[in-house]
C-alpha positions in Angstrom: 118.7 133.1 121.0 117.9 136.2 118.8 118.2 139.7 120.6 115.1 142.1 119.4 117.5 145.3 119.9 114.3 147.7 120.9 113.1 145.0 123.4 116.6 144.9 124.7 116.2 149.1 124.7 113.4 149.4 127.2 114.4 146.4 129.0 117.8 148.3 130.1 116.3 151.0 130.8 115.4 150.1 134.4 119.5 149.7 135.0 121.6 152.2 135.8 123.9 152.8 132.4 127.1 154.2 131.5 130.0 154.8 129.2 133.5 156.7 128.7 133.6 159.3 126.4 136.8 160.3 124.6 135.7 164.1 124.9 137.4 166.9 126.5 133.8 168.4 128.2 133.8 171.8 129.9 130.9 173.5 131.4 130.9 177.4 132.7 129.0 179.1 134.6 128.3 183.2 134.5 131.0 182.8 131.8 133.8 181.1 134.3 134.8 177.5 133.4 134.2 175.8 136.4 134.7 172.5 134.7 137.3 171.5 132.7 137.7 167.4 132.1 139.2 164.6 130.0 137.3 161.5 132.2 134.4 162.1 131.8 131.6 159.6 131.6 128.0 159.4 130.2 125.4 158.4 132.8 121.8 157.5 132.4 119.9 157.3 135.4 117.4 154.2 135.3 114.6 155.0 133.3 116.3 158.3 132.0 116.7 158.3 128.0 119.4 161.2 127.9 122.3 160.7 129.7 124.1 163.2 131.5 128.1 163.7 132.2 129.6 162.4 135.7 132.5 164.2 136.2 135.9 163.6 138.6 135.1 165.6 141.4 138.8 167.1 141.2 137.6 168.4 137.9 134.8 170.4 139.1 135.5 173.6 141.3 132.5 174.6 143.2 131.7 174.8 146.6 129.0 172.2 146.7 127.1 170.9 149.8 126.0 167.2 150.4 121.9 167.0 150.6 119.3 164.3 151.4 118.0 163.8 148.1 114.4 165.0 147.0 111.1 162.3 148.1 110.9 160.1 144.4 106.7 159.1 144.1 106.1 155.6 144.8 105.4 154.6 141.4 107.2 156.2 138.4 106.3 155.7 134.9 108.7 153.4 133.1 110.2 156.2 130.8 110.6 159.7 132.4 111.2 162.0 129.6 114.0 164.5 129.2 114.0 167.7 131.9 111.1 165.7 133.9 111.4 166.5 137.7 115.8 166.2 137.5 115.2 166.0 141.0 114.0 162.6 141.6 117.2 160.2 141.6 116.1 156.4 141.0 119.4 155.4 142.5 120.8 155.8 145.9 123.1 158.7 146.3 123.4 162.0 147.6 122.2 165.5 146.7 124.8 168.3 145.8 123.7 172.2 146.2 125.2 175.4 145.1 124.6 178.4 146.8 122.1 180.3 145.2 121.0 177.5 143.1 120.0 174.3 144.5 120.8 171.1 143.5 123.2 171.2 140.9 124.6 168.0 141.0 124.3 164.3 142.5 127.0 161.6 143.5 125.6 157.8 142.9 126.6 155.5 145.4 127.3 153.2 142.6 131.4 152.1 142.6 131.3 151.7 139.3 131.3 155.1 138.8 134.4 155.9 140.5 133.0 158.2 143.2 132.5 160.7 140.0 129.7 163.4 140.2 126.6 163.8 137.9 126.2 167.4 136.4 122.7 168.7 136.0 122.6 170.5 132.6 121.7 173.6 133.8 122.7 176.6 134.9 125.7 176.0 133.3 126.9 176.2 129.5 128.6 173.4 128.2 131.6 172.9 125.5 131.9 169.6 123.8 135.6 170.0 122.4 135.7 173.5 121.3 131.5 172.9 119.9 128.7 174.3 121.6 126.4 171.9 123.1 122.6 172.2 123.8 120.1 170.3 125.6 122.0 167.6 127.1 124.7 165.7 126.2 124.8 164.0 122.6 124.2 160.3 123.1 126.8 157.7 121.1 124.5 155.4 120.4 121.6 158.1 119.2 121.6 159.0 115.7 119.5 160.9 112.9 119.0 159.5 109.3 117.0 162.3 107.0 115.5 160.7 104.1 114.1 162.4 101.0 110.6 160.3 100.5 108.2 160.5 97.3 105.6 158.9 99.7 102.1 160.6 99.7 101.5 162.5 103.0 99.0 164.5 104.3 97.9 166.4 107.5 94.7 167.3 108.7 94.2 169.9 111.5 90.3 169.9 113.2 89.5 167.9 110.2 90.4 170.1 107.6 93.7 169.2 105.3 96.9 171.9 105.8 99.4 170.1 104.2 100.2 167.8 101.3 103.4 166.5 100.1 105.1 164.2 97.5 108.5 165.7 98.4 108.8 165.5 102.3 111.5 164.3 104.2 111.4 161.5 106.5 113.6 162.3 109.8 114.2 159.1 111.8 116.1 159.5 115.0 116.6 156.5 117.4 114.0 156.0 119.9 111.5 158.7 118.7 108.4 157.9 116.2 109.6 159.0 112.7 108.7 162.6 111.5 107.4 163.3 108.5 108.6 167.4 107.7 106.3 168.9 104.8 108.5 171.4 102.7 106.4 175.1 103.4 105.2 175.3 100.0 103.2 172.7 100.7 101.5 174.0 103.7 99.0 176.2 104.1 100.8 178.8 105.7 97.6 181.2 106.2 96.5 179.0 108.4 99.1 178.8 110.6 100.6 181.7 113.4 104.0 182.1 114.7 103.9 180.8 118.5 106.0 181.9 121.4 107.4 178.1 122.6 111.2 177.3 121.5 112.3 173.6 122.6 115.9 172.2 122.3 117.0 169.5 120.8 120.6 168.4 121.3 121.0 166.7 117.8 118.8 169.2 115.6 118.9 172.7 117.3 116.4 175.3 118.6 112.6 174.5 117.5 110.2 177.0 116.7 106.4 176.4 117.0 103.6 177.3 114.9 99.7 177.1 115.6 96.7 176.7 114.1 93.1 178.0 115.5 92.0 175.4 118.2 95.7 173.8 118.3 98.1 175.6 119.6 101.8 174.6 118.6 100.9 171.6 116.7 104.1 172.1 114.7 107.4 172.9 114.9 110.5 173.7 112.0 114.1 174.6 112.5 115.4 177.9 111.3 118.7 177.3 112.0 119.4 173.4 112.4 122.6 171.9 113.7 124.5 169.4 111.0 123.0 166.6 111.4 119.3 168.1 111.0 120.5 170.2 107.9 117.9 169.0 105.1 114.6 169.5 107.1 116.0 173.7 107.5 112.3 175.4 107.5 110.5 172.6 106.7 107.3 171.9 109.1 106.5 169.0 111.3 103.1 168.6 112.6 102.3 166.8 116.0 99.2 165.6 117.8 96.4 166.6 117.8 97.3 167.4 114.3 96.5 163.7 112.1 99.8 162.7 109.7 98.9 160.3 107.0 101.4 158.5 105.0 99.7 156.7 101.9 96.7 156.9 103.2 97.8 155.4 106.5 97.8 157.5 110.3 101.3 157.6 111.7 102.2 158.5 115.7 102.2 162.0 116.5 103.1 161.8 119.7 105.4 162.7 121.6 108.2 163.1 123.5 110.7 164.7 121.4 110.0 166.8 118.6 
């Protein structure tokens, strides 16, 4: 029987999923490595879409101490979206604080796993190799494609038109809505005002936001995009409430992810 891959998607999604990774993965914290690893595994908590790194616990040096983990609500959404409450575990395991910080980790009572602990992103800073990375680990079976489209789009904002493109590029990145980014000659820039919110993104970089009166950061462009985001540097990408049509037709704003 035929497999619809994106059915198969959410339908894994209640399991709990992982995979090696041939990394080396560090992580510091206050500029000491307190991390240093060459088994390390991805993990993605059911319904969790980003996974995070479980770790031998002979790798890690911390003085960490074992926790009941935080009350999970009796009915979840199927999806919780990246940096949602990091404290609700939808698997049995148990809670892992640092002095001064609070849970910074959690061992799964899963065997699979190999009694390996699971790393909250923060506080620390992480090292992929010798890269940087941001956000939360990079996913092996996410990618980016950026596409340079002729298609007609145009975005209205309250009504009024801000943007119109023959020249955009079309970003598609697995599991999000494809983006449509405008190229800023084609935007009415007047209209727009440098906002204060940054998001991170662990394939594309550090987002900057931009709003528009009545809609406040209802777009966002990358000054200074990692590799694979490259080709949209600058340009703009609008989000609800702002209304993106593509030949005529309304496309999904929404999100998570930007």
């Amino acid at each position: 029987m035929a497999i619809d891959l994106n059915e198969q998607w959410f339908r894994d999604l209640a399991e709990l999923r992982y995979g090696a990774t041939p990394k080396r993965v560090r992580a510091l914290l206050k500029g000491q490595t307190v991390l240093d690893t060459r088994d390390a595994v991805l993990v993605y908590e059911p319904r969790r879409v980003v996974p995070w790194y479980a770790v031998p616990p002979g790798d890690l040096h911390l003085n960490l101490t074992e926790h009941d983990p935080s009350p999970v609500p009796d009915s979840l959404p199927p999806v919780l979206a990246p940096h949602h409450h990091n404290e609700w575990h939808t698997v049995p395991g148990t809670s892992l604080h640092l002095d001064g910080y609070g849970e910074v980790a959690f061992r799964p009572d899963e065997p699979g796993l190999g009694g390996r602990i699971v790393l909250r992103w923060e506080p620390f800073d992480w090292l992929e190799e010798d890269e940087p990375a941001m956000g939360h680990p990079r996913d092996p079976f996410k990618r980016i494609d950026v596409l340079r489209s002729d298609r007609h789009v145009r975005v209205e904002v309250g009504g009024s038109t801000i943007a119109e493109s023959c020249r955009s590029m079309m970003l598609v990145e697995t599991g999000l809505p494809v983006r449509w980014y405008v190229p800023r000659a084609d935007v009415q820039l007047d209209a727009l005002q440098q906002s204060d919110k940054h998001t991170v993104c662990a394939y594309k970089g550090v987002a900057a936001y931009l709003s528009a009166e009545g809609a406040p950061d209802v777009a966002w462009f990358y000054p200074e995009p990692l590799n694979d985001a490259l080709p949209v540097k600058d340009s703009i990408c609008f989000w609800s409430p702002a209304r993106v049509y593509v030949d005529g037709e309304a496309v999904n704003t929404s999100m998570p992810g930007q």
